[in-house]
N, C-alpha and C positions, 0 to 999 in steps of 0.2 A: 651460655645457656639462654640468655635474653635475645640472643642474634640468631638462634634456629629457631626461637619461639616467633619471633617477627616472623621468618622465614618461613616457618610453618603456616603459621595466618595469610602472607602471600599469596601462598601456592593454594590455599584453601579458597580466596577472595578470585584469585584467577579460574578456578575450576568452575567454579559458581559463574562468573562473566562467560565464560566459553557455552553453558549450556541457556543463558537466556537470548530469545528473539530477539533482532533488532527493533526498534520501534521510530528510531529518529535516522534521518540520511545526513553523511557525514562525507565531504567532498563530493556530491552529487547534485548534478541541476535536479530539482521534480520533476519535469516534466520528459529529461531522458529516462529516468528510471520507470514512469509510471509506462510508459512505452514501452521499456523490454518487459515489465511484468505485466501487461495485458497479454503482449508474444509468448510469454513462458504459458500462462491461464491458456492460452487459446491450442497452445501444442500438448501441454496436458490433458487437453479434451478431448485431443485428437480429432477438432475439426478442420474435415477438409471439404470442396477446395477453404484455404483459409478464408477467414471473411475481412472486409477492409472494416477495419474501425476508425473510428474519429478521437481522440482526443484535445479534448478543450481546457487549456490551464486557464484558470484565473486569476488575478493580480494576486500576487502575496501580502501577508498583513504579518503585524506579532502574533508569537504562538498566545493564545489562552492563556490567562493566570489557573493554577490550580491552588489552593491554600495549605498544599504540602509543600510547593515550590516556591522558591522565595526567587525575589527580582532580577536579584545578581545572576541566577542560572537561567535564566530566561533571555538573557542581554542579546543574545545571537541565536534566539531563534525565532525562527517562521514557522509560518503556516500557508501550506498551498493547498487547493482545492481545484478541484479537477474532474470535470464531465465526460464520462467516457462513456460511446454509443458503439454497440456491435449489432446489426440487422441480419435477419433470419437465423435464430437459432431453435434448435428444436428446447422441448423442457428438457431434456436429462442434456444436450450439451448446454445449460443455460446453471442445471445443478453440477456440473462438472466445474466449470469456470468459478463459480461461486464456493463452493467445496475448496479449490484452489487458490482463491482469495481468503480463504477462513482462516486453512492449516497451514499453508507454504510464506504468506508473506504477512506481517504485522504490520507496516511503517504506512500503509495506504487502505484507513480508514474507513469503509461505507458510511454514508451520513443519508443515503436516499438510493432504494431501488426502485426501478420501476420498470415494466415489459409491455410492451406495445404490442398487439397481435396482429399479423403481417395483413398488408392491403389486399392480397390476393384470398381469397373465400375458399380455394382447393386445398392451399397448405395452411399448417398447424405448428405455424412459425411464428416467430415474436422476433423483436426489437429491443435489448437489453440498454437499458439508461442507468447507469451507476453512477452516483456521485462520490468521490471519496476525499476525503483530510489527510494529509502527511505535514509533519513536522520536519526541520532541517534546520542545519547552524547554519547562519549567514557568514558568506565569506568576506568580515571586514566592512559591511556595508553601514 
């Protein structure tokens, strides 16, 4: 009876893991992933032609203390922060991208938006500057 009861809680503790987001990258550089997930945001906007983006990582540091996490589970991990520009986007592909960063990916943080409005005075285009935070285990470092 105590060995289906474990067994029960398991399966209940795994159901529960399967329906939460990810929030930390686990065997993954940052800087490869935030790259496919700009690619994902920008095909889900469906802009074409695609626009070239820039992505700028910055050095990594330790993650952040929070006062519910204690030290020892902090030991391996980072924090990487990352500048990423896309030029000429109209507003709705601008609320597209961003919709897309909201619902589809949790692990890459906004910490600062900003939109540039393009240099040409005919179009009604911007310059999307997103800064964002992800978390990640260091591998061994």
């Amino acid at each position: 009876e105590a060995r289906r009861t474990s067994l029960e809680r398991q399966i209940s503790e795994y159901l529960n893991l399967i329906g939460m987001q990810q929030n930390t990258l686990h065997n993954t550089k940052p800087s490869d992933d935030v790259e496919s997930r700009i690619a994902e945001a920008i095909e889900f906007a469906r802009i074409t032609p695609k626009p070239r983006f820039r992505a700028t990582v910055q050095a990594d540091r330790d993650a952040q203390r929070s006062r519910r996490t204690s030290s020892s589970q902090l030991s391996n991990l980072r924090e990487q922060s990352v500048t990423i520009q896309i030029p000429n986007l109209t507003v709705e592909q601008i609320g597209l991208l961003l919709t897309y960063w909201r619902d589809r990916q949790s692990v890459w943080i906004p910490t600062r938006i900003e939109l540039t409005h393009g240099q040409r005075s005919n179009t009604n285009t911007y310059s999307l500057h997103l800064v964002c935070v992800a978390v990640y285990h260091a591998q061994g470092d």
